[in-house]
N, C-alpha and C positions, 0 to 999 in steps of 0.2 A: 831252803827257798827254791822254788820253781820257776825257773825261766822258758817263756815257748816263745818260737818263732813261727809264724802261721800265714800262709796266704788261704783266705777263706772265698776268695772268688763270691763275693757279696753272697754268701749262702748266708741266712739268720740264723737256722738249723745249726751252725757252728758256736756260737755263744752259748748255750750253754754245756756244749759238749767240753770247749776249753777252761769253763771256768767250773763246771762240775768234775762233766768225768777225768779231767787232767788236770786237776786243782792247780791250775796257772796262778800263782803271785805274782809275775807281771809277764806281759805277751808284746812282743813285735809284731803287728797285724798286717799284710799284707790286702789290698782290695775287701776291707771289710763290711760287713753287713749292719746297719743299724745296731747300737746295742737293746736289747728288751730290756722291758724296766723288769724284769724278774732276776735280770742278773745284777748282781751287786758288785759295782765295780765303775773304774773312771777312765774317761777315753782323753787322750792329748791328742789333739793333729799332727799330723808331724809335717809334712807334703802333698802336693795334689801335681801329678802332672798329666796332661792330656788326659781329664777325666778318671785317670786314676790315680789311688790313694794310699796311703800309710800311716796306720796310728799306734799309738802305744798305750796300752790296758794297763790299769792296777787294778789287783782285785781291792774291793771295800771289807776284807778280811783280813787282813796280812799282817795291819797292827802298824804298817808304814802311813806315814803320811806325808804330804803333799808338798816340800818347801819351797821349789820353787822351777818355775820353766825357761830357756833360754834360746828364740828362734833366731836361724840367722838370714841373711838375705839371699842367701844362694842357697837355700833350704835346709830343712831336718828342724831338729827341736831336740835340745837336753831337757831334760826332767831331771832335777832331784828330790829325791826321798828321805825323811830320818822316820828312826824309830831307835825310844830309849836304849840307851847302853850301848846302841851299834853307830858303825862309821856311817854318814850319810853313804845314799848308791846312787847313784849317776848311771842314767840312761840314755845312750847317743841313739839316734835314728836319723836317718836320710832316706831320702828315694830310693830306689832301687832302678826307677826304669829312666834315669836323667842321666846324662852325661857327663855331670858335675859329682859324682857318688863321694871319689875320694875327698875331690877338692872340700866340698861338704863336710867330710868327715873327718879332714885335718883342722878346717877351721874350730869345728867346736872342740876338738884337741885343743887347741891350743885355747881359746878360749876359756873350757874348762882350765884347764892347768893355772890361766891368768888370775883364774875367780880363785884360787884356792890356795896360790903361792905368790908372794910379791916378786919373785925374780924369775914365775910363771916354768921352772926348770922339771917342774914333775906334775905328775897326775893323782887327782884323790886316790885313797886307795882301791875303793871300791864304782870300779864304772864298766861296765858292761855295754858290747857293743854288735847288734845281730842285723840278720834280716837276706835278703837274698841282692847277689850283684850283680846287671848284667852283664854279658861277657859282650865289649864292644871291639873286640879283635877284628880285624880286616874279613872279607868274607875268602879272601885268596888263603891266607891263615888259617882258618878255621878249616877248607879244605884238604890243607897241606895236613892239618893234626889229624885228619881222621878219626878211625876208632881209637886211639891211644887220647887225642884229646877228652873222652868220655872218664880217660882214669887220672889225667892230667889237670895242671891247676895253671887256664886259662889264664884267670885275671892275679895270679900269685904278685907279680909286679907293679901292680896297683895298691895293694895290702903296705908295701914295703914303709911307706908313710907311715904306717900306725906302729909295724914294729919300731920303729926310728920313735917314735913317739911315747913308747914306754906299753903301748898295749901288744898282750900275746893272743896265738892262734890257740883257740881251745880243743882244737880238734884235732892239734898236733899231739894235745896229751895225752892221748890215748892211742897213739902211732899209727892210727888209721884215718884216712879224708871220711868227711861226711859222705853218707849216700846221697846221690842224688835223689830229691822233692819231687822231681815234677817226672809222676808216672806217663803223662802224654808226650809226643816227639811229633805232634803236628801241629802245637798254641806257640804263640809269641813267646809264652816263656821258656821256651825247650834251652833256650839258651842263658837262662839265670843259675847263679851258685851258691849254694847257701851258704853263709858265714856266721861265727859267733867267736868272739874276740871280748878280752877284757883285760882290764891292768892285773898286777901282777898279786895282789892279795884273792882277789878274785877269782881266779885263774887257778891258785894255789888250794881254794876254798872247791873248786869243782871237781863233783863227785863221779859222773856218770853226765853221758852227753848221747845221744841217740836219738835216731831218724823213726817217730814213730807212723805204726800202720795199724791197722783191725777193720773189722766189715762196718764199719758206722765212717770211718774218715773214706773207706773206698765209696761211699753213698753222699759226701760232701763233696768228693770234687776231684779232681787229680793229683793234688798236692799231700802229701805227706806234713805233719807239724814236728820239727826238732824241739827236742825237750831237754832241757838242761837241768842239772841239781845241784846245788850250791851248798856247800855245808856254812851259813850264814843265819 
C-alpha cells in the first residue's frame, strides 16, 4: 500500500501524475487542484484556512472502502477505511498552516482511540498520520538556529503529544530526517516540515519511506511528494 504526502500548489497537472505515475492508494494533499473526472478516486475535506486547503485522496482502486469520517471543531477530519481480511486504516489530517496543528491532532487521538476502545487507552492498529507542520517558533529562535536549524527538528516538541499517544515517527526508522519538500527559500512555506507518523503495526508494516524528485514534479511546482510503502 502507497501512502503520499503532496503539496500540489493548485496545479491539476498533478492528479494524475499522483494517481498514475505514483500509483498513490491514499494521498495527504496539500493546496490542491480540482480532481479531473478522469481520475478515479475520492477526495475528503479536511481543512480550509485563510483560503487555503487540505484533503485526503483514496484511490477508486485500492479495493478499500469508505467506512466512515470524523470532523472535529478545531479542524482536520479522520477517515476510515476497510477492506476484507485487513484491520480497518484510519487517516488523521489537520492543517498544516493553523496554529492549532497539534492541539487538532491530539483530539482526533484521542477521539479515535474512544471510537475503538471503551476505556479509550489505545489506538487502532492501523492509523497513519502525514502532511507538513509549520514551524511556529519565535522569529528570535529561528535566528538563533541558523544553518543547523536546516538539519534540526524545529517543531520535534510539538510531535511529543502523539508519541505519548501511542503513534511513532516514521522516519526515525530508517535513521535519517526527511529531506526537506519545499525546493524554494523565498514562499511562505520555506518554513513548513514534513511529517509522517503512524501507530505501531503500521510503522512495523513500513517498508521504505522517501522524498520523491524527477523533471515532471520540478515542472509541477516547488515541492517535492514523500512517498511511503507499507507492506499492508
Amino acid at each position: 500500500m502507497r501512502v503520499v504526502s503532496w503539496n500540489m500548489q493548485n496545479n491539476p497537472a498533478a492528479w494524475p501524475y499522483l494517481a498514475g505515475f505514483l500509483r498513490a492508494d491514499f494521498a495527504f494533499v496539500q493546496d490542491p487542484a480540482p480532481l479531473p473526472d478522469h481520475v478515479n478516486g475520492l477526495l475528503i475535506h479536511s481543512a480550509q484556512h485563510h483560503g487555503k486547503q487540505s484533503v485526503l485522496f483514496a484511490s477508486g482502486t485500492n479495493g478499500y472502502r469508505l467506512r466512515s469520517t470524523m470532523s472535529l471543531t478545531s479542524g482536520g477530519v479522520v477517515a476510515s477505511f476497510s477492506k476484507p481480511g485487513l484491520d480497518d486504516l484510519h487517516l488523521l489530517d489537520v492543517h498544516p498552516w493553523t496554529s492549532v496543528t497539534m492541539d487538532s491532532a491530539m483530539e482526533m487521538v484521542q477521539e479515535l482511540g474512544r471510537a475503538s476502545s471503551f476505556f479509550a487507552k489505545k489506538l487502532p492498529k492501523q492509523v497513519i498520520f502525514a502532511g507538513h507542520l509549520a514551524d511556529n517558533a519565535p522569529s528570535a529562535q529561528k535566528r538563533q538556529r541558523g544553518f543547523i536549524r536546516t538539519w534540526s527538528k524545529p517543531s520535534e516538541d510539538q510531535f511529543k503529544p502523539l508519541a505519548k499517544a501511542g503513534l511513532r515517527d516514521c522516519a526515525n526508522k530508517f535513521s535519517s530526517p526527511l529531506l526537506a519538500t519545499n525546493r524554494s527559500h523565498s514562499s511562505e512555506y520555506a518554513e513548513s516540515h514534513p511529517f509522517f507518523w503512524a501507530s505501531k503495526d503500521a510503522y512495523d508494516s513500513l517498508r521504505q519511506l522517501n522524498v520523491f524528485l524527477d523533471d515532471q514534479i520540478m515542472a509541477f511546482g516547488s515541492f517535492n511528494p514523500i512517498v511511503a510503502d507499507y507492506a499492508l
